[in-house]
C-alpha atoms as one frame of an Amber mdcrd trajectory, in Angstrom:
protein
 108.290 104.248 128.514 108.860 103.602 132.155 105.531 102.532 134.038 105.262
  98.616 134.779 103.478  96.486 132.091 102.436  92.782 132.038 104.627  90.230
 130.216 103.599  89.467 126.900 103.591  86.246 125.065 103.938  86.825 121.681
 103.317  84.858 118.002 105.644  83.973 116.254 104.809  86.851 113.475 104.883
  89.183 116.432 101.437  90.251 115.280  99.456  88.694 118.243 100.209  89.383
 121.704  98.977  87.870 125.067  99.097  88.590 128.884  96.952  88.369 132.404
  96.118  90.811 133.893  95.841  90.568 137.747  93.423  92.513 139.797  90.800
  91.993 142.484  89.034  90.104 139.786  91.539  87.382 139.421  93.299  86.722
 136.493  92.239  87.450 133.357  93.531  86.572 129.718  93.467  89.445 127.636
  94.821  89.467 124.311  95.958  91.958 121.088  95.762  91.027 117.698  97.317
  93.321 114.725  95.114  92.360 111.479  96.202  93.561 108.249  93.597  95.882
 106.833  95.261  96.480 103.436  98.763  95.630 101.163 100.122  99.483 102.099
 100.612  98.378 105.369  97.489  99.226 107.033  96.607  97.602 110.235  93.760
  97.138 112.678  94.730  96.534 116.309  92.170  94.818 118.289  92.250  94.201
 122.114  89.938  92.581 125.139  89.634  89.841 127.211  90.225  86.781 125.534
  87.538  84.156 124.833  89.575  81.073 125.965  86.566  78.929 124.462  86.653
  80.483 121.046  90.597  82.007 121.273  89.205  85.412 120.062  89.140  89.134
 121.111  86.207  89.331 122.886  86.015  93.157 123.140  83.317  93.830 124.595
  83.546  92.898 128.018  84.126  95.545 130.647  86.736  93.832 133.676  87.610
  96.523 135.834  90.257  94.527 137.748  91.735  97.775 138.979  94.790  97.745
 136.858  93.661  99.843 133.758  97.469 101.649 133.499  99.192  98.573 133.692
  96.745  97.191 131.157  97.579 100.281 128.577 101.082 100.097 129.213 101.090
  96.566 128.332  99.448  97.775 124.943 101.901 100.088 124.330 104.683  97.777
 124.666 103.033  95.507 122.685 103.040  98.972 120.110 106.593  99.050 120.068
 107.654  95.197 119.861 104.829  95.372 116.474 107.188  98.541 115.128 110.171
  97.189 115.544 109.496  93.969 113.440 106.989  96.551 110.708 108.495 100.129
 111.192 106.779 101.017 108.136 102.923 100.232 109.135 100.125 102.452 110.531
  97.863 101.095 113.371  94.234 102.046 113.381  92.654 101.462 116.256  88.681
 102.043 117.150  86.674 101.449 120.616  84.142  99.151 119.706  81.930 101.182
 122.005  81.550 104.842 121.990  82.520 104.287 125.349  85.566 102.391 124.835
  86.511 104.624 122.195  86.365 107.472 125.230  88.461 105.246 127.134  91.052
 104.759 124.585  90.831 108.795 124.053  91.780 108.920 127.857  94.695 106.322
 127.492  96.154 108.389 124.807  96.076 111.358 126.485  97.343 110.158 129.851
 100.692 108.391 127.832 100.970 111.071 125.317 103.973 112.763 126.887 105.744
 109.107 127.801 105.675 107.585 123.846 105.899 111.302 121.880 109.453 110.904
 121.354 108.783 107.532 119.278 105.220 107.471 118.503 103.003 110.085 116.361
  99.341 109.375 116.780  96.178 110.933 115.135  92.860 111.256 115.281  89.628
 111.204 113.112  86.500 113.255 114.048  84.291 111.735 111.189  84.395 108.931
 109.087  84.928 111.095 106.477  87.484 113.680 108.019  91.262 113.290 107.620
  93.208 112.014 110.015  95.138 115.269 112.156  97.891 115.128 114.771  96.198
 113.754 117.738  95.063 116.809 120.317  94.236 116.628 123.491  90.296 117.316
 124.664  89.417 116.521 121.656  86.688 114.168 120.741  87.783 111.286 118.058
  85.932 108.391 116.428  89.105 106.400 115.411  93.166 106.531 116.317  96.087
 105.878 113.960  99.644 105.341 115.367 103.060 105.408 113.525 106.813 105.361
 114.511 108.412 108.447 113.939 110.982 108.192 111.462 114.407 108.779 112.821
């Protein structure tokens, strides 16, 4: 992927992941966590602003410091450095708004042709529908992403 992204600090199990991002709001924290979900190598990725009080996602909160694509990008990368040290997991990922779940939806859709090569990503309509080969205009309650195997 080519489009600018924040620098990360990352944990040393390369499951936590932290940058600013800069906009007309100032600076602000944000972080990414990857949470193991199950032993098959299941994981939940949470992002947001981070609670420098509490040191936790707050996820929630709604910046709009005007830098949205560098913000997903950042995410992204943070995607790929995640892969490289667990090629084998699956990230889930869920808005924890309808809203935000929309906005993620968007994301997806406006990277889709920069990470294809290396990424496959579904969707789920339901809680109770399989996951399918992420589609574009399509409405999804969750995401999954996975390196493609070489």
């Amino acid at each position: 992927m080519h489009l600018p992204y924040y620098q990360l600090t990352i944990g040393e199990s390369k499951s936590i992941f932290e940058f600013t991002s800069q906009g007309p709001k100032g600076d602000i924290p944000k972080i990414i966590v990857f949470s193991k979900i199950s032993d098959n190598g299941l994981y939940n990725l949470a992002f947001g602003d981070l609670d420098t009080k509490t040191g936790y996602v707050s996820d929630r909160v709604i910046s709009n410091n005007g830098d949205s694509k560098k913000v997903l990008a950042t995410v992204i990368q943070a995607l790929y450095i995640f892969f490289n040290r667990y090629p084998t997991c699956i990230v889930i990922a869920k808005g924890s708004t309808k809203s935000r779940t929309r906005l993620y939806r968007m994301g997806i859709s406006k990277f889709r042709g920069q990470v294809n090569n290396v990424l496959f990503i579904m969707g789920r309509e339901t809680e109770v529908s399989d996951w399918e080969e992420f589609q574009l205009n399509k409405e999804y309650i969750s995401f999954a992403v996975q390196i493609k195997k070489s």
